[in-house]
C-alpha positions, 0 to 999 in steps of 0.5 A: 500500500503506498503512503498516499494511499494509507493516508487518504484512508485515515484521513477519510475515515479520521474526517467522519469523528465528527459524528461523535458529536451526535451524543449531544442532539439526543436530548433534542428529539422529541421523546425527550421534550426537544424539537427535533422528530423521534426519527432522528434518535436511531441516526443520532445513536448509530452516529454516536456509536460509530463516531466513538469507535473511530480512534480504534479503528484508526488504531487497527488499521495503523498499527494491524495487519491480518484479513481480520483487521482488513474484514473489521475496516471494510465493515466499518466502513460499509455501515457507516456509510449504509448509517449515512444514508438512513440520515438522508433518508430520515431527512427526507421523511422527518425532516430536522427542524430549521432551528437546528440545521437548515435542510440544505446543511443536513443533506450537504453535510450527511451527503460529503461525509457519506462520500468520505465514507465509501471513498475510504471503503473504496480504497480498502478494496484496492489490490495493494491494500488487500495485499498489504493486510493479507500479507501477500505480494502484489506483484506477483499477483495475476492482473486485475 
């Protein structure tokens, strides 16, 4: 794997920590006498989870080496993207209140982070990345 890429991939996956701050919207839903729709307590939970489990899995992917490791990335990686998408979605059928975020901020926000998200997912797929966790040599590797 070369440098570029394994720092594009920690950066994309770095740039989705951001998420972590979701904790501090769930007092807001409704069910909690806050403005915002129920709807948005699923989302802002997954984000929550998967924000808090960033550093580890920067952690992994620096420091581990093993399909494992590779298979825990790419998973990550899959249902922080797929959690994005039930954000839009959620924006779509519920949407935030404009107290909180304008509808042009959430879909923009959600929409770049989400992109982030398979690009780096994208990236794991890579022949020299695969090779790099699996240890085996990309060159002799037949071509893709």
């Amino acid at each position: 794997m070369t440098r570029t890429t394994k720092w594009a991939i920690a950066l994309l996956m770095g740039a989705t920590i951001f998420r972590a701050q979701t904790i501090l919207f769930l007092p807001e839903v409704q069910m909690f006498g806050g403005p915002a729709p129920d709807g948005w307590f699923g989302p802002w939970l997954s984000d929550t989870i998967i924000g808090l489990a960033v550093p580890v899995m920067l952690y992994l992917f620096w420091t581990r080496r093993s399909v494992a490791v590779w298979g825990a990335l790419v998973a990550y990686n899959a249902v922080g993207a797929f959690d994005y998408s039930q954000g839009l979605i959620t924006q779509a059928i519920s949407p935030m209140p404009v107290e909180m975020a304008s509808a042009a901020t959430v879909y923009l926000g959600i929409g770049l982070f989400m992109v982030a998200q398979l690009v780096a997912l994208g990236l794991l797929f890579r022949r020299d990345v695969i090779a790099d966790f699996s240890g085996a040599d990309v060159r002799s590797a037949p071509p893709a």
